[in-house]
Every structure is written in structure tokens, then in C-alpha cells.
N, C-alpha and C positions, 0 to 999 in steps of 0.2 A: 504493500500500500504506500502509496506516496504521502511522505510527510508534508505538514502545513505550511511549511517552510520551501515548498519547491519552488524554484527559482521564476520570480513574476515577470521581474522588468528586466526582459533579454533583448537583445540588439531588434529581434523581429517584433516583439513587441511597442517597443518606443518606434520604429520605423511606422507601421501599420498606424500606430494613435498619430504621427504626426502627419502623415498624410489624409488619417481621417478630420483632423483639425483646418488642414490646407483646403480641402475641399468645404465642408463645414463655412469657414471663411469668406469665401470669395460666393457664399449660397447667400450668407447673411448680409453681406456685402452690399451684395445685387440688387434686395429684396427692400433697400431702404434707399436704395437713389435709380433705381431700372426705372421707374413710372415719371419722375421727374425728368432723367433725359426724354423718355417716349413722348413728352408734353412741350420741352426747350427745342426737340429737335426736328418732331414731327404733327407737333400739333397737334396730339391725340389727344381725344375727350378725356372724361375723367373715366367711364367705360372700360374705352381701350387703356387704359393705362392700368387699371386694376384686370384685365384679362391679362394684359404683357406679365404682370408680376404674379399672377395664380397660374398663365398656363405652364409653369414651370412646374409644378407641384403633378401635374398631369403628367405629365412629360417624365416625370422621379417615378407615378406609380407604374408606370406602364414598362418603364425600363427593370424596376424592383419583380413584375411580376413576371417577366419572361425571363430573366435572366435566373431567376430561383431556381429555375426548372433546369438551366443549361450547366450551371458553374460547376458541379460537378465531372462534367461532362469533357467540357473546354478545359477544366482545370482551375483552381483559385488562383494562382498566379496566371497564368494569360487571361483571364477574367478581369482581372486588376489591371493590367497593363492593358486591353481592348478599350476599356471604360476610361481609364487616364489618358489615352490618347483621344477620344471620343471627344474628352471633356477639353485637352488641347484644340483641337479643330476645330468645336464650337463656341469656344472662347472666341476665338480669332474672328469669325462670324462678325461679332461685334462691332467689328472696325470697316466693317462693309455698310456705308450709306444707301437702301436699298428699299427705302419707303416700312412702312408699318408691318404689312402683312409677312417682310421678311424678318423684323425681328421678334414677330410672335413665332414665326420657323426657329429662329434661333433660339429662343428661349426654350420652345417643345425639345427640341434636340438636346438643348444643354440639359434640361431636366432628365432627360432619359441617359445621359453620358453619366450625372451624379446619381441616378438610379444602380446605376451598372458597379458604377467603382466603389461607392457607399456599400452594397451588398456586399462586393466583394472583400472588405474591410474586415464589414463586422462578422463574415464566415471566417477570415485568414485569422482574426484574434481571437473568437472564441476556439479556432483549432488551436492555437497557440497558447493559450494561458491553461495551465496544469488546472485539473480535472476537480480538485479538492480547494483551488483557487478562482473558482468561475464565477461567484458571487460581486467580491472583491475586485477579480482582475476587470469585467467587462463593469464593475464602475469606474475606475481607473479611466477605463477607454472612453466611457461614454463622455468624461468630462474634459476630450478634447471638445466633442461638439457642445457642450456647456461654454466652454469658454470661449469661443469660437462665436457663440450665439450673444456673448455681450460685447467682445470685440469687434464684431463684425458689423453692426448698426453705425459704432464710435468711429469704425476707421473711413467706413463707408459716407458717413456725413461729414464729418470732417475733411476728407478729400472732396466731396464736391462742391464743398462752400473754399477750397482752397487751392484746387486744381482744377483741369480737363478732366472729361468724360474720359479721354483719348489715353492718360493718366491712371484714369481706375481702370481701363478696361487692358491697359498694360500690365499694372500691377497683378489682375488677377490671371492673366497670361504667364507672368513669372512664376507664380504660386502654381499654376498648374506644373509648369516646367519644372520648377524644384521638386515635386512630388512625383514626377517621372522620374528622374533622375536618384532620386533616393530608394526608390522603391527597386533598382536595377539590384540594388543589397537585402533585398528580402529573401528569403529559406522561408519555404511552408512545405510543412509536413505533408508526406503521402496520404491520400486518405486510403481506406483498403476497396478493393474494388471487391464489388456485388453480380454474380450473376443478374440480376433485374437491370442493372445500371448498363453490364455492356449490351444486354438486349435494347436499350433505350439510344445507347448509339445510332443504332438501327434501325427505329421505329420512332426517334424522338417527337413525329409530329404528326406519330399516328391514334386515333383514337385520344384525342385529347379527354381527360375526365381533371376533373377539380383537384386530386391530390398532385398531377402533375404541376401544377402551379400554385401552391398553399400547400403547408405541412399540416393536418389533418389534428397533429396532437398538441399546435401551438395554438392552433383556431381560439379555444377556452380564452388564454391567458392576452391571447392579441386584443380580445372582444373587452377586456379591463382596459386594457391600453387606449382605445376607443375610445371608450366614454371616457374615461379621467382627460382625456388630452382634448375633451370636447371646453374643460375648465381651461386649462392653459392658453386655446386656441384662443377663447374669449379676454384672457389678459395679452395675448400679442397685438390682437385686430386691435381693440376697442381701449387699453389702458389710457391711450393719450386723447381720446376724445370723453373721456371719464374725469380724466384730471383736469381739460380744460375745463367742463362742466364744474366740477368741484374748488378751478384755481388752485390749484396744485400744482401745475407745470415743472414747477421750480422741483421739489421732489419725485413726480414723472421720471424727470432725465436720472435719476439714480437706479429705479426701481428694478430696471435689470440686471446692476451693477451686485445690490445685495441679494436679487433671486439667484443670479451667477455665484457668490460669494457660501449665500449658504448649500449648495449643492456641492460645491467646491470642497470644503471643508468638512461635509455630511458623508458623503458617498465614501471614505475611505474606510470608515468607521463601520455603516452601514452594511457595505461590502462584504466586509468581512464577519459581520453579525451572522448575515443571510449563509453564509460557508458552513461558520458551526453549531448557529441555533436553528438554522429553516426559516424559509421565506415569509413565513406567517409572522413572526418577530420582527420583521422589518412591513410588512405591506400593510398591517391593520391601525401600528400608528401614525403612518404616511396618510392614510386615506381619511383619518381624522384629525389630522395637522391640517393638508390640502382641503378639507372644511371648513375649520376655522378660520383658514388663509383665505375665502374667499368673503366668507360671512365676514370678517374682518375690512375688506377692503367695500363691500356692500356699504359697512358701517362708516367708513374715514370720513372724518370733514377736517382734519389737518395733517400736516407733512409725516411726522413721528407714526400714528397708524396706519398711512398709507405705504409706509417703508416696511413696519413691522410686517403688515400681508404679505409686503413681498418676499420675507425671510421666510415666513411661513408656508408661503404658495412654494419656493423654491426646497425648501423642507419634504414639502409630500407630495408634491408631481415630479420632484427631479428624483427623489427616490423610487415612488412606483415607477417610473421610465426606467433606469435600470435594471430594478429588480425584475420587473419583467420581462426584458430581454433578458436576463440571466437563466428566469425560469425555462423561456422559450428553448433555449437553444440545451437544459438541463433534460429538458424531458423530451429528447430528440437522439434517435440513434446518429453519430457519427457522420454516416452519408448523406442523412438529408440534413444537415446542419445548414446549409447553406438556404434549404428551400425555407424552413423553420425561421432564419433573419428573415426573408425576407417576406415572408408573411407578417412579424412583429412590425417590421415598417413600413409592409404596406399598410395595416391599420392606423398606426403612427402618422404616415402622413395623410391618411386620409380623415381622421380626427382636425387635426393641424389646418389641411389645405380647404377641404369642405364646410368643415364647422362653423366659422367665420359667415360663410354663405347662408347657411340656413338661421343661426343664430341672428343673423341681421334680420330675419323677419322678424322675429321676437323683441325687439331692443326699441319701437313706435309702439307697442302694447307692454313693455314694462319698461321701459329706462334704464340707462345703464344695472344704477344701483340696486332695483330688485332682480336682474338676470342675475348677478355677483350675487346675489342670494339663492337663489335658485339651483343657481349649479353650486351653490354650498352643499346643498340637501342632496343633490345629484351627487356629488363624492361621499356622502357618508353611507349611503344607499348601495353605492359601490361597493360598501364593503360587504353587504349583504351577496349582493353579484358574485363577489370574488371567494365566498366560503363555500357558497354551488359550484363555482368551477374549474379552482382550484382549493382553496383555503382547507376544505374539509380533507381531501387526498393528502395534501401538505401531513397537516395533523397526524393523520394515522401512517406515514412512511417514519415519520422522527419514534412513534411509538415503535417500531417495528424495529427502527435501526435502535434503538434503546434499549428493546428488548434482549436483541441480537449479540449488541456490544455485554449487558449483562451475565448473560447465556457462556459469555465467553471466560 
């Protein structure tokens, strides 16, 4: 049995987090100055400006959900390097003047190139972090894109109130280049090859059925993922048109700085809870944190409680996100690991990229402030969710493995 101590941060792991970080990046980048060029440059409504910046999220699912199916197939490394190159090409897109309808092309594409390499990421490091370390290790990873997600707004507005378009859409050209370049030093493990797999060689696109594309035994745990990220989606859309309501602004601009901060400093801890207590130790007081976090910011009418929800939002949505993917890819044989990620984000981003949409209908019949409440009640409800579909299993394997280690 491998000890707790087996080795976490290996060259292929810091490589894999740091290119998951590079990509991550230049997403969040994008996502906070892409509709303001589509406006300075081409005079698109406000419409087209918010389809340039969602059809990207379409463009992640659709590359997430056919590539699940193949990465085994292709291999995790030329997965990785298809996708990174994908993601070079359609960078460069960018820099092509070519009316509207080409840069919603380009956006589709570029979503479907970080669809491609994003899977391929979070397959090569859940192969890569020891087996008794997977709670722990894929928080670690996860909090490249944590951090990535509060840098990437900063860096992103800050260059366009201080550079060229011509400038950011460089910079994240080089970011993709650097994470080609780095990734030429990555080792990933063999994975063992299945009679079913080399049949699928051969038949990859015959008889398509549902498990070829979603892992069957992540479905439960993605379906938590969902709903909880339906709360977050609504503090990404909606926080800054909440605090203007509110005059708050001035604390706005921090609020993803301490949800980044506490996830940062939470997930190591946590990580490593979920390894030797089980998942239920960590998910039942995340899902009543991320309660509180929202029925808190429902409540704010000055700076101090509006920062606190953010500690607390980033408390128990940044830990159910990874703990979830930890589950996901826990209760997956080996081979399909790859399909297992990418089922967790395809639900992930479809929470994230859709939510916002539908949630806007709701927000002229309740107001900001009682949705923040509503999806309060939505998360603690969750937990009820999460003991039918996993919670309750969780439970009785720690009994089992207690029993077992006893026995012994």
C-alpha cells in the first residue's frame, strides 16, 4: 500500500497545474475585455457582445464532450499537445480583422481548443497524483484555475485600460506558447489497455450510446456540481450589478480577490481531510458554508458583509468544486478517467455558462437580493441531493474500510 506521504509535487505535476493555470488565464482574460473590443471594434450591440463572450462556453462543452470519448484512445499526451496547439491557432484568429461573425468562429473554436486541453489536464493529473493522495492532490491542481480566475479579470482590465487589444491578444499568444513549450517535458503514465478500448479503435463512431461520451458512474456527483455552480454562476454574472444597486462598488472590486484567497488557503487543508476522513467530512460543511455565503450577501448593505460572503461563498463552492472532481474521477476505473473529467466539466461548465441565462429570467421577479437568497436555500437543499447520490455510499465504504482496517 502506498504511504501518505507519496511523492505529490513531481516535475509532471507542477508542469500539468501550470499549464492548467496558463490556459485558465488567458479564459478569464478574455471573458472580461472580448465584448468591449467586439463593441470599440465592430460595433456590436450589446447582444452580440454577450453571445461573443458565452459562445465560448459552447464551444469548451462540445470540445469536453467528444474528446472524453477519444483521449484514451489518441493518448493523454497527444491529447494535450492537439488541444494546445488548437488553442495556439485560435489565438492567432484574433488578430485577423474579419467583421463579427468571424470572431464568434473564433471564439467557438477557441472554446472547443480549451475544451480539448482543459480535459486533457485534468485526466494527465488525476493519472499522476498517487492514489491515496487524490483528495489533496487534484485540490492543489484545481487552485491553478482558482487563481487564474482572480488574476485573470485584474490582468485583463488592467491591460485594456492600458494597452492595445493587439497587446492582450499577444500576451495570451505567448501564454499559449509557453505552455506548448513546457508541456514538450511532460511523462504521463501508461494507462493499461482494455480489450473494449482497442475494439473502440475500430468502431469509435459506431453505434454511438450515452456512456460513450459521459462516465455513467460520475453522472450522481457531476449532477451536485450543477446545481451548486448554479450559486456561483449567479455571483460571477450578477455580483457587480448587485453592488452597484447596493453602492458597494468600492468592495465589488475585492470580492474575488478574498473568494480566490479563501479557497487558496482552504483546499490544502481540505484536500487532505477528504484522503483520510471521506468526502462527507468535507462536502456537508461546504454546502452549509456556501449557504450562508449567499444568504449573507442577500443580507449586505455595507463593505465588511459583502467581503465576508465572499470568504464564505469561496469556502463552500471552491471546496464542493474540488471535492467533486476528486470524487468523480475516485469512483472511476482507471480507463475511463478521462471520460469521468470530462463529464464533471461538462456539468461544471454548463452550470457556469447557462445559468446566468436562465437565472436572468428570475432576477425582474425577485431582485438581485432575494435570488442570493434563494439559491441560499438551493445549497443547503443540496445537501439533501448529495446524501441520495452520493453522501449515503460515502458513509457506508469509510464503515466498511473501518471495519476492514479493525479486522486487521
Amino acid at each position: 500500500m502506498e504511504h501518505y506521504n507519496s511523492k505529490l509535487w513531481t516535475k509532471d505535476f507542477i508542469i500539468v497545474s501550470t499549464i492548467n493555470f496558463f490556459l485558465a488565464l488567458v479564459f478569464y482574460l478574455l471573458v472580461v475585455t472580448i465584448a468591449v473590443y467586439a463593441v470599440d471594434k465592430y460595433d456590436a450591440s450589446t447582444s452580440e457582445a454577450g453571445l461573443i463572450t458565452g459562445i465560448f462556453i459552447i464551444g469548451t462543452l462540445i470540445g469536453r464532450l467528444f474528446i472524453g470519448r477519444l483521449i484514451n484512445i489518441i493518448g493523454q499526451r497527444k491529447t494535450l499537445f492537439i488541444g494546445l496547439i488548437m488553442y495556439l491557432v485560435t489565438t492567432s484568429f484574433y488578430f485577423i480583422n474579419a467583421g463579427i461573425a468571424f470572431l464568434l468562429l473564433t471564439r467557438f473554436l477557441h472554446g472547443i481548443a480549451l475544451g480539448v486541453a482543459n480535459t486533457a489536464t485534468g485526466t494527465i493529473v488525476a493519472q499522476t497524483i498517487p492514489a491515496n493522495r487524490k483528495g489533496e492532490g487534484i485540490g492543489y491542481f484545481s487552485m491553478s484555475a482558482t487563481l487564474a480566475a482572480a488574476l485573470g479579470p485584474f490582468i485583463g482590465l488592467y491591460m485594456s485600460q492600458h494597452t492595445t487589444f493587439q497587446m492582450i491578444f499577444s500576451f495570451c499568444l505567448a501564454l499559449g506558447l509557453i505552455s506548448l513549450l513546457i508541456g514538450l517535458f511532460l511523462h504521463v503514465p501508461a494507462i493499461p489497455a482494455r480489450e473494449e478500448e482497442a475494439k473502440q479503435k475500430l468502431f469509435v463512431f459506431k453505434k454511438p450510446k450515452l456512456s460513450n461520451f459521459v462516465e455513467p458512474r460520475a453522472l450522481p456527483i457531476a449532477t451536485i456540481t450543477l446545481v451548486t455552480s448554479l450559486c456561483y454562476a449567479s455571483v460571477l454574472s450578477f455580483v457587480n450589478f448587485y453592488a452597484i444597486e447596493k453602492d458597494l462598488v468600492t468592495a465589488a472590486s475585492f470580492f474575488f480577490v478574498v473568494y480566490a484567497g479563501a479557497v487558496l488557503l482552504s483546499r490544502p487543508i481540505t484536500g487532505r481531510l477528504m484522503d483520510v476522513k471521506g468526502a462527507n467530512v468535507v462536502m456537508y460543511p461546504a454546502f452549509f458554508i456556501l449557504a450562508a455565503g449567499m444568504i449573507l450577501l442577500s443580507l449586505a448593505d455595507n463593505g465588511f458583509t459583502f467581503l465576508i460572503s465572499g470568504i464564505l461563498i469561496g469556502l463552500g463552492f471552491g471546496n464542493i468544486q474540488s471535492c467533486t472532481q476528486a470524487i468523480a474521477v475516485k469512483l472511476t476505473p482507471v480507463q475511463r478517467m478521462g471520460l469521468a473529467t470530462s463529464t464533471f466539466f461538462i456539468f461544471l461548465d454548463a452550470g457556469l455558462g447557462f445559468g446566468p441565462y436562465l437565472l436572468g429570467f428570475l432576477i425582474p421577479l425577485t431582485g438581485y437580493s432575494f435570488l442570493y437568497g434563494i439559491l441560499g436555500i438551493v445549497a443547503m437543499l443540496s445537501s439533501i441531493l448529495y446524501y441520495f447520490l452520493h453522501g449515503k455510499k460515502d458513509k457506508m465504504d469509510r464503515k466498511k474500510e473501518s471495519s476492514t482496517l479493525a479486522a486487521l
